[in-house]
C-alpha positions in Angstrom: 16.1 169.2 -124.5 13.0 168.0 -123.9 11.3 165.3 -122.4 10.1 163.5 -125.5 13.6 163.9 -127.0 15.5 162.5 -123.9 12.9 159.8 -123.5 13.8 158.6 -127.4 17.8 159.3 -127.3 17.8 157.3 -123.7 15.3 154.3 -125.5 17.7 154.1 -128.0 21.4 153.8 -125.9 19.4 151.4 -124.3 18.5 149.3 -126.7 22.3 149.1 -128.0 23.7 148.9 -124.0 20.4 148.5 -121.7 22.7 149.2 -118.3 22.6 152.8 -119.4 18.6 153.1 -119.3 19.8 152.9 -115.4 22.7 154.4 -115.3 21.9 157.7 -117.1 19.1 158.5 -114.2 21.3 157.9 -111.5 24.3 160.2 -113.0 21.7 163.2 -113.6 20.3 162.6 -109.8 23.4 162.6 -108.3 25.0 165.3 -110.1 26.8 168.1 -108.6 26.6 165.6 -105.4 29.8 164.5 -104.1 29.4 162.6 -100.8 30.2 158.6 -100.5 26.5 157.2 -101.9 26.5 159.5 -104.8 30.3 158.1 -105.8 29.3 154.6 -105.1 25.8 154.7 -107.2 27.6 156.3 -109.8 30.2 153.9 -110.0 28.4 150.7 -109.6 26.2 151.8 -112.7 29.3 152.6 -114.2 30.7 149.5 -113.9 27.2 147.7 -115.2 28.0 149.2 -118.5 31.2 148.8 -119.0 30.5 145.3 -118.0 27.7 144.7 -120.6 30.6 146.4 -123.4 32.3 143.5 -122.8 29.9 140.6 -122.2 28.0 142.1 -125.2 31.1 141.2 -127.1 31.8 137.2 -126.4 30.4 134.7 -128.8 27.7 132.7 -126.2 25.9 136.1 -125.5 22.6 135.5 -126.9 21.0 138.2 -129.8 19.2 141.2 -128.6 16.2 140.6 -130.8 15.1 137.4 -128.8 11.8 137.9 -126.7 13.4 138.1 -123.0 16.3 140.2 -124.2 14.3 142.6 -125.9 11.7 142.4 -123.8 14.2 143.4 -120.9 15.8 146.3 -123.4 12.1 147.6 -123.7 11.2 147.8 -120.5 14.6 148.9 -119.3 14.1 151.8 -122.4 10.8 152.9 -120.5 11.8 152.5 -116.9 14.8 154.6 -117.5 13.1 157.5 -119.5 10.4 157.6 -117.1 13.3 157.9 -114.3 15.0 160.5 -116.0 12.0 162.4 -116.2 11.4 162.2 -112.4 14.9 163.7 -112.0 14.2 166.3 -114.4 10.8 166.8 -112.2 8.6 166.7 -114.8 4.4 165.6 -114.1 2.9 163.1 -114.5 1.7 163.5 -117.8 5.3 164.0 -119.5 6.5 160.8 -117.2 4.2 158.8 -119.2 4.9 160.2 -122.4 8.5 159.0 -121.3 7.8 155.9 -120.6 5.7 155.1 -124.2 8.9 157.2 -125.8 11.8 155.3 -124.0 10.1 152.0 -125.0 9.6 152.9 -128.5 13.2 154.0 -128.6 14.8 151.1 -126.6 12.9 149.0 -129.8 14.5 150.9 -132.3 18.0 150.7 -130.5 18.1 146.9 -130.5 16.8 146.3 -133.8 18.7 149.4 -135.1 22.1 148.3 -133.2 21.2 144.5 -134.5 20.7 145.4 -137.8 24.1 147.8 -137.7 26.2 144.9 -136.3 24.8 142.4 -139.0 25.1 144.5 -142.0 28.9 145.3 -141.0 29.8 141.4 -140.5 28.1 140.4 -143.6 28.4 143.6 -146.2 30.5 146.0 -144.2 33.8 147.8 -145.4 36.6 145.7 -143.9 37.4 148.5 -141.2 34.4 147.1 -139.1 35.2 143.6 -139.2 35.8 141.4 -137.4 32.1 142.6 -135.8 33.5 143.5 -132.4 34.7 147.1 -134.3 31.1 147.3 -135.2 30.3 147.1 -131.8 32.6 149.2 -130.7 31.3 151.6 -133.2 27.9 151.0 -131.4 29.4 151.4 -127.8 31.1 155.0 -128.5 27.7 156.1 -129.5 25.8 154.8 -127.1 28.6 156.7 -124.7 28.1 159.8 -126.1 24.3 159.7 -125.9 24.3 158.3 -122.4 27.0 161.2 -121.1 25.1 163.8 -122.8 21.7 163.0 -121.5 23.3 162.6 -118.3 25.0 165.8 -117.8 22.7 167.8 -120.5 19.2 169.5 -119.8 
């Protein structure tokens, strides 16, 4: 896959879940390593997204689409891509196409995931309300994305 691609598919689980724009780097660093600081930075990322599934979930958490939380989803989105193309040892030239990608894509994610979670609470079949099984929805998917970027090439 290449670096454009990853860079987007990365922006974008970020902008639903921004703790995997860090953890998705650290998991394709330290794979295939197995000694004590591997386990522990691949468990305390771990447990950052799992932890934002669930504070993303409880009524004071404030919208994604306000200037300091996208803001932070944005440059998480570009911080992480351009990570994950270090690990993937790419130049400089593709490192800074990641970074303008995982942006772009972190922007689409959080409107995207916004837009997904409003239109199910409002218009949705019944199957995704209350909203939390449209965020749940949203979670698998950023899952998936995040575990195959992270293990995938």
């Amino acid at each position: 896959m290449g670096v454009l691609v990853r860079s987007v598919a990365l922006g974008l689980a970020a902008g639903g879940r921004s703790a995997v724009a860090v953890a998705v780097p650290v998991h394709a660093a330290t794979r295939g390593h197995h000694g004590p600081a591997a386990r522990a930075l691949r468990g305390l990322t771990t447990v950052a997204v799992l932890g934002e599934m669930v504070t993303d979930k409880l009524p004071a958490t404030p919208s994604r689409l306000v200037p300091v939380q996208i803001g932070g989803r944005i440059v998480a989105g570009a911080t992480g891509a351009a990570a994950l193309a270090v690990v993937d040892r790419r130049g400089p030239g593709a490192v800074l196409l990641a970074v303008l990608a995982g942006g772009a894509g972190a922007f689409a994610g959080s409107v995207g995931g916004a837009s997904w979670r409003q239109w199910a609470a409002e218009q949705g079949p019944d199957v995704l309300r209350p909203d939390v099984r449209a965020a749940l929805v949203e979670d698998a998917l950023v899952l998936v994305t995040a575990r195959t970027l992270a293990h995938g090439r």
